[in-house]
C-alpha positions, 0 to 999 in steps of 0.5 A, spaced: 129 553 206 133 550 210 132 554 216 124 552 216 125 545 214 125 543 222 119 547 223 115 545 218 116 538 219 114 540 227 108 542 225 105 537 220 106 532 226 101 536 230 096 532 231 089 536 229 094 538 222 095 530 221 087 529 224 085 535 218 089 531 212 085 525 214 078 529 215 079 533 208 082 528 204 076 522 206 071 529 204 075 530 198 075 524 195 067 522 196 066 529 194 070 528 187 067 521 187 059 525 187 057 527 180 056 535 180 060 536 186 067 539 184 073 540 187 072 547 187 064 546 191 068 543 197 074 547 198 070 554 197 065 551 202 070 549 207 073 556 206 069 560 212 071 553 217 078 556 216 077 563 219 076 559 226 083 554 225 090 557 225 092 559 218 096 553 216 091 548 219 086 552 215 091 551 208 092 544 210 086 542 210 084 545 204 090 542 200 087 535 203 080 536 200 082 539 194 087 533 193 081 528 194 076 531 191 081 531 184 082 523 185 076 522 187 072 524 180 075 517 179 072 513 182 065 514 178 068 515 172 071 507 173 065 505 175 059 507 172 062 512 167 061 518 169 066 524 171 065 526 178 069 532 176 071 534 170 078 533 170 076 525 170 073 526 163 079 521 160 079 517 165 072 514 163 076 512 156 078 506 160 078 506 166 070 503 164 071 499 159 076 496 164 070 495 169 066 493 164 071 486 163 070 485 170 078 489 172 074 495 177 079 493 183 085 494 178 082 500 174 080 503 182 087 501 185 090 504 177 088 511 178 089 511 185 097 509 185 098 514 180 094 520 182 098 519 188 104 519 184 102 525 179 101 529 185 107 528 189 111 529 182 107 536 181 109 538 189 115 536 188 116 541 182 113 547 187 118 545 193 124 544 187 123 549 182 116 555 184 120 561 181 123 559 175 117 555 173 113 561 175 116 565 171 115 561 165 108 561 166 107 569 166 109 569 159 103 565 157 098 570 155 093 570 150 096 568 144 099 562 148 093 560 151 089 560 144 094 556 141 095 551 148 087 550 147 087 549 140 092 544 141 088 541 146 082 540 141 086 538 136 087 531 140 080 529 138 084 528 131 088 523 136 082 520 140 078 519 133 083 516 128 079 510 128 073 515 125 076 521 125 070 525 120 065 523 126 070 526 131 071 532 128 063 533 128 062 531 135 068 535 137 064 540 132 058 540 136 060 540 143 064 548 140 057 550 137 054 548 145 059 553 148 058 559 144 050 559 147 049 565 152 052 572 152 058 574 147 064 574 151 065 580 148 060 584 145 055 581 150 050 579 144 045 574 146 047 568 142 043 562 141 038 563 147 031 563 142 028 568 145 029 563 152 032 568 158 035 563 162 040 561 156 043 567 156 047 564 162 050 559 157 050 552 158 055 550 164 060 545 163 058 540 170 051 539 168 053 538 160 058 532 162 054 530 168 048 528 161 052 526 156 056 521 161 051 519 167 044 521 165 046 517 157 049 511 161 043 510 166 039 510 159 044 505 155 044 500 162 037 501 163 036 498 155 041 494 156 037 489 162 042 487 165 041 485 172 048 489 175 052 495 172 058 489 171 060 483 173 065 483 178 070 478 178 075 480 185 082 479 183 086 475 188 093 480 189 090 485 184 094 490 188 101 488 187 099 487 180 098 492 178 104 496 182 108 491 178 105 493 171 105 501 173 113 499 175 114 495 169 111 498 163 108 505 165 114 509 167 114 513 160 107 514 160 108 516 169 114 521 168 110 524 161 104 525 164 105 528 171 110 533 167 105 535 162 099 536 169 105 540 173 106 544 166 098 545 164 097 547 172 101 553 172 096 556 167 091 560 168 084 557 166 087 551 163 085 546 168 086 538 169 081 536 163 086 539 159 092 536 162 088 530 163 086 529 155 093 532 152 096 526 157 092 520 154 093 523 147 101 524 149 101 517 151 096 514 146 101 518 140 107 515 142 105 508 144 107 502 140 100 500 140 095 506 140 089 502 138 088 499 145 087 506 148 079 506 149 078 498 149 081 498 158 088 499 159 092 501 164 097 506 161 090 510 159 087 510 166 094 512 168 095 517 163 090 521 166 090 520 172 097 522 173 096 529 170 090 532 173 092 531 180 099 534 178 095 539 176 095 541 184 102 542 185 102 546 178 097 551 179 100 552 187 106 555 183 104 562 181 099 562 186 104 561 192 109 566 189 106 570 183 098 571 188 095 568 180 092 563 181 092 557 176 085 554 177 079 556 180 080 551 186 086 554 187 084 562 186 078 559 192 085 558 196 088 564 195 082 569 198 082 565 204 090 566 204 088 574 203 083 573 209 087 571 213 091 577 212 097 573 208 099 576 201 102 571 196 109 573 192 116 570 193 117 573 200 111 568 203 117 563 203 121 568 206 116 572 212 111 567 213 116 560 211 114 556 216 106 557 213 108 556 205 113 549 207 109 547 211 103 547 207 108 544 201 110 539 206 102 537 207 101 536 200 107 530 199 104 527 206 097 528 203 099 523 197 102 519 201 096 518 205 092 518 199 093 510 198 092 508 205 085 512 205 083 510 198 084 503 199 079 503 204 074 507 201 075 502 195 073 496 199 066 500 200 065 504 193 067 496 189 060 494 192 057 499 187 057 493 182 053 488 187 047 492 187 041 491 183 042 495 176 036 498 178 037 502 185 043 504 182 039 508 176 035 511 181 042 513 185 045 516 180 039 520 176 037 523 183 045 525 185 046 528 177 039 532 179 042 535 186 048 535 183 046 540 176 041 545 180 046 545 186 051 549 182 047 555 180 040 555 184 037 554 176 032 549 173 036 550 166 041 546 168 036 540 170 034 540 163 042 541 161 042 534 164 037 531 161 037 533 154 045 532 154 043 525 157 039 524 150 045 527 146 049 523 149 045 517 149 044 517 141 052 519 139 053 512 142 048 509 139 051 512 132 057 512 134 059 519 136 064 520 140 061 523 147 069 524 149 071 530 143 063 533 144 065 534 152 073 536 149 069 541 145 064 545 150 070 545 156 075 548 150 070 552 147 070 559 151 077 558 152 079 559 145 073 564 144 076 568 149 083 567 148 082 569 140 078 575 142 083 578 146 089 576 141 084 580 136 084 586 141 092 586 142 093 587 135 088 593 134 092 596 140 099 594 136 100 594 129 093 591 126 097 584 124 093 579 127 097 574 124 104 578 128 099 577 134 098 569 134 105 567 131 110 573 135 112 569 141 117 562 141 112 558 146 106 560 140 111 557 135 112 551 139 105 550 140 103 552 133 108 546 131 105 541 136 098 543 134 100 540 127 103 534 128 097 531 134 093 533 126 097 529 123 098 522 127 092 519 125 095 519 118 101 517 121 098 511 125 094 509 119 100 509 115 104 504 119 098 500 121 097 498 114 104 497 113 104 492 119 098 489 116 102 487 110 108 484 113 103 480 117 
């Protein structure tokens, strides 16, 4: 490493590679921040750009897009409830409850401060500890991933403890949602009701962009009020909040960029898994959890510190192993493969300059993520001073472009509508839209992880249950998935207890 340090460091202050970060972090984050348009959409579209620049400059100005867009989904999921990508989906539980009291510049400034911290943690685990890490994560087969998403899906136990019989359901739905469309593995059509176009299943941008975008144009536009949220500018908001994320939040910081770094590495897992495992982390282990969903800082902060650690996670076994840990990243690994530069452990060896560059670019990319961010919330906070109305029409237009832009198809149009529909009455009866979206993200995971656990033990010994429970990251798993389903109990346990000595 040291032999290339020097260089690395030479060529991230060449001008066009500074002024590449700049560009494609600003595209980044107004990418992330526009419902529909995902991380993944941005990177792949700049792909072709890149095969006129240098190899190290195309790779930097992906990382800078891909680390923006992932913040970026913040900024809508605080101010107008809506998850611009899906990894910000736990972002919305308070970072727009924190809107809605008239704390938009903390809730934005929040999430900006820790995702920039969560994406250097994740960085600094691929400069400190790529190879072990990544052989850590070639153990995760399918067992493992079956067992890690249904501990994902268990947190809707956490997430609902106030009502967990309604949490169950809406969790419930949203898996009964994910199971339309072709069977994974016998390629049944399943739920299409004789439509054709269903067979494609129901894609999970356009269903979170109805139940959170398209419900709330619905729930403001019945409320009558003249703005989204009143908006009250905190004078010093900025050094409060640096003081409250250095004060009280260091756990919860620490905690959530290990668990984003740690997700990352897993292939298909993705930011919203990390994201809603952190917040059920931090919710689990505070001395308080009923404050969680009523506008926090420490949620906001859970959620956001994990998904962008995600981006160093997922950079792991792609870097070294060429397996790619998100879509984002497997967008990467074909421009790398263009290029003619083939990932393994010798890519920091032969091509030294390129990879610790490219690491090195990641850390200056958070670091320059505050600067920019900060500028562009000063334009983005006026959203809340526009008459309700125009925004309404805004948002329903961008979820329209956004849905169809993804597969070219109608289908997903009507996905949004319906779902804002579905969405809009869960919050009038009071289901929880959070453990339904949790439920359509999670499902094919678990269909297709369980499928091929099924398929491994025909092949071994046709003990399934040897299957599930053979490895020691399973058993550890299985454990987890147990206690998540037994906190609300706990937490109700010492709730009362509480009351009592009240």
């Amino acid at each position: 490493m040291n032999e290339f340090f020097m260089p690395a460091l030479l060529n991230l202050c060449d001008p066009l590679n500074i002024f590449l970060m700049i560009a494609g972090l600003t595209g980044g984050i107004i990418i992330g921040a526009l419902p529909g348009l995902t991380a993944t959409m941005g990177v792949a579209l700049m792909v072709p750009v890149t095969f006129a620049m240098d190899t190290t400059s195309g790779l930097i100005m992906l990382g800078a897009i891909y680390a923006g867009a992932i913040y970026g989904g913040s900024n809508s999921a605080c101010l107008i409830c809506t998850p611009g990508t899906p990894s910000s989906v736990a972002t919305t539980f308070d970072g727009w409850p924190m809107c809605q009291a008239g704390k938009a510049d903390k809730a934005l400034i929040a999430s900006l401060l820790t995702s920039a911290f969560g994406g250097m943690v994740g960085v600094a685990f691929l400069l400190c500890l790529a190879a072990p890490l990544a052989r850590f994560a070639v153990k995760f087969g399918g067992p493992e991933s079956f067992w890690l998403c249904l501990f994902g899906l268990s947190t809707i136990a956490v997430m609902s403890s106030g009502n967990m019989l309604k949490g169950l359901v809406s969790g419930a739905i949203g898996m009964l949602v994910a199971t339309v469309g072709l069977d994974p593995h016998g390629a049944a059509p399943r739920f299409t009701f004789g439509y054709y176009p269903l067979i494609q299943g129901v894609e999970v941008i356009p269903a979170m962009i109805g139940l959170f975008s398209f419900s709330q144009v619905l729930y403001l536009i019945g409320s009558y009020k003249p703005y989204i949220a009143q908006y009250n500018p905190t004078p010093g908001a900025f050094g409060q909040v640096v003081r409250e994320l250095a004060g009280k939040c260091k756990i919860v910081l620490l905690r959530s960029s290990l668990i984003g770094t740690l997700v990352g590495m897993l292939p298909g897992a993705g930011g919203e898994i990390a994201a809603i495992i952190a917040y059920n982390e931090s919710k689990r282990w505070d001395k308080n959890p009923d404050r969680y969903g009523t506008g926090i800082i420490e949620g906001v902060a859970s959620s956001e510190c994990a998904n962008n650690a995600v981006i160093g996670g997922a950079l792991i076994p792609m870097l070294t192993l060429g397996i790619p840990g998100s879509a984002v990243a497997a967008v990467m690994l074909g421009a790398l493969l263009a290029k003619g530069i083939q990932p393994g452990f010798k890519v920091f060896t032969a091509t030294g300059d390129l990879a610790y560059t490219f690491i090195f670019s990641q850390f200056a990319v958070n670091l320059l993520m505050i600067p920019i961010g900060l500028l562009l919330i000063r334009l983005m906070v006026r959203l809340l001073s526009i008459r309700l109305t125009f925004v309404a029409i805004a948002i329903v237009m961008l979820s329209v472009i956004g849905s169809y832009s993804i597969r070219n198809s109608v289908l997903d149009i009507w996905i949004v509508l319906v779902f804002g529909l579905i969405g809009y009455i869960c919050n009038r009866i009071k289901l929880d839209s959070g453990a339904m979206a949790l439920g359509i993200i999670l499902g094919p995971m678990i269909e297709e992880n369980f499928g091929k656990c099924v398929s491994l033990s025909k092949a071994v010994d046709g003990s399934i249950l040897r299957v599930f429970m053979d490895s020691s990251i399973a058993m550890l798993l299985i454990f987890l998935t147990l206690l998540s389903l037994c906190t609300p109990f706990i937490l109700n346990r010492k709730r009362r207890h509480a009351q009592k000595h009240l």
